[in-house]
Legacy VTK file of the C-alpha trace (Angstrom):
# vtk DataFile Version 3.0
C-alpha trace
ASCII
DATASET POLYDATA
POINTS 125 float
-101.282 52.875 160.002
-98.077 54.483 158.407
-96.935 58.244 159.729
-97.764 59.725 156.633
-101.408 58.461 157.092
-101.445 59.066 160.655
-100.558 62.595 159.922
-103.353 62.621 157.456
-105.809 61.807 159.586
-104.218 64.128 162.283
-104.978 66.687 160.314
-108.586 65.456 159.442
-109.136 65.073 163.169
-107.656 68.366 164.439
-109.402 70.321 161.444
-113.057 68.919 162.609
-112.340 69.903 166.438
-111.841 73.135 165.313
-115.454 73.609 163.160
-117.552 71.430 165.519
-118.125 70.800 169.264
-117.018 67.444 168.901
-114.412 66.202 171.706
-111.158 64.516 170.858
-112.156 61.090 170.995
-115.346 61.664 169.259
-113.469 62.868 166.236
-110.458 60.237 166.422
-113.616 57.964 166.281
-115.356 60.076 163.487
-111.906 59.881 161.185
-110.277 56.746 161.524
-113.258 54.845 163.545
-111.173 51.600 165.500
-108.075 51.890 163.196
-105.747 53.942 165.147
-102.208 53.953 165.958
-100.140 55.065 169.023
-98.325 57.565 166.498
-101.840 58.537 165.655
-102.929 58.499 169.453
-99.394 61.074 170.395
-99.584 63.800 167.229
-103.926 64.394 168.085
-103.630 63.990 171.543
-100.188 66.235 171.963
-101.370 69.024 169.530
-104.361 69.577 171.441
-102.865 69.347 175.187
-99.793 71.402 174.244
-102.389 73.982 171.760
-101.653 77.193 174.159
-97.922 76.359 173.399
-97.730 76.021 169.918
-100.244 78.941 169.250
-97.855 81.044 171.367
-94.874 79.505 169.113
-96.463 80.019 166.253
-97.172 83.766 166.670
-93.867 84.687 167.381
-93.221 82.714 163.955
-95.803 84.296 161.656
-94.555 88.097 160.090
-97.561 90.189 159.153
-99.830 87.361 160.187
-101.808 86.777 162.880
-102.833 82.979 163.747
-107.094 83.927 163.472
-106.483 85.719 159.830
-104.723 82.279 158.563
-106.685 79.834 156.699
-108.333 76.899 159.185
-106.076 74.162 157.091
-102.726 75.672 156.738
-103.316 76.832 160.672
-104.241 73.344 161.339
-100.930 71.684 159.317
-98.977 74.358 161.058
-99.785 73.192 164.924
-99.173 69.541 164.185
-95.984 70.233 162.171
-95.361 72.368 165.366
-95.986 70.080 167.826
-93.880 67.466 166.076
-90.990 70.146 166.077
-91.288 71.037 169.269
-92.471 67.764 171.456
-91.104 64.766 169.478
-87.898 65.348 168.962
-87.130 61.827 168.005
-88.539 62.838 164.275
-86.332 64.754 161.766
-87.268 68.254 161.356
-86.402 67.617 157.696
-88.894 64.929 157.736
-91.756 67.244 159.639
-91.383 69.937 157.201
-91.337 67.808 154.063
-94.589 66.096 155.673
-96.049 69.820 156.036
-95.666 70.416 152.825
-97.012 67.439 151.008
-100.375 68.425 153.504
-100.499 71.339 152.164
-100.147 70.749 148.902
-103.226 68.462 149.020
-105.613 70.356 151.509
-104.429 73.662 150.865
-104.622 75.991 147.566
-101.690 76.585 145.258
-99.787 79.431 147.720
-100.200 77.194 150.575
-97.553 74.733 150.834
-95.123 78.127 149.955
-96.598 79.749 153.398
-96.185 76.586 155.284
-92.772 75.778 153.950
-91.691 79.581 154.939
-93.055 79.316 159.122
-91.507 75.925 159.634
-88.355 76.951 157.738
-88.306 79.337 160.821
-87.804 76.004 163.237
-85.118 74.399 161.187
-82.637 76.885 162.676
LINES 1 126
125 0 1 2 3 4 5 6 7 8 9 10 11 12 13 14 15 16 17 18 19 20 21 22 23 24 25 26 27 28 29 30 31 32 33 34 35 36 37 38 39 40 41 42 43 44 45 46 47 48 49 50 51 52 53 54 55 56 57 58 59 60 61 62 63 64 65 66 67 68 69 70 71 72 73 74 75 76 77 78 79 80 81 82 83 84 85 86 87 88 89 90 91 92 93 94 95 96 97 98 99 100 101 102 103 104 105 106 107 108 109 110 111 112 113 114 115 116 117 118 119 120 121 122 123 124
């Protein structure tokens, strides 16, 4: 599994735990069934054990926002952008955002890759 699709499915994955009382490997299972990858494994399994973190990151991020009035996908492309940002610092930030985007641009409507490119523009600094 390539990044891109890892992140993909990330996103897939991440968006079901938070509509359903599904666990984590439940939904890894759900998404990508046996066909995972340790890339995979580190972006579902990081964004939810460091969610606290990022949600508290995020916040601090967002002006005139708050994280419960976003919409469920652009909050959900947010934390694993995030938690790329933040925990895997072996990945370009240039390369996290542009990622973001591309997400957003296919999950999200027509203002949300904007939205998402202006909060992680906030962590290229």
């Amino acid at each position: 599994m390539k990044r891109r699709e890892a992140r993909e499915k990330a996103i897939q994955v991440l968006f079901q735990l938070e509509n359903t009382e599904l666990t984590v490997t439940e939904a890894i299972e759900h998404i990508v069934g046996e066909e995972s990858s340790p890339f995979f494994e580190q972006i579902v399994q990081g964004t939810v054990l460091h969610m606290e973190e990022i949600d508290k990151s995020l916040v601090e991020k967002l002006e005139n926002w708050s994280l419960p009035r976003l919409a469920k996908i652009e909050r959900t492309i947010l934390r694993l952008a995030v938690y790329e940002i933040l925990y895997t610092p072996e990945t370009p930030k240039n390369v996290v955002l542009n990622e973001a985007i591309e997400l957003s641009k296919t999950y999200g409507d027509e203002k949300s890759s904007r939205f998402v490119n202006g909060v992680l523009s906030k962590y290229a600094k």
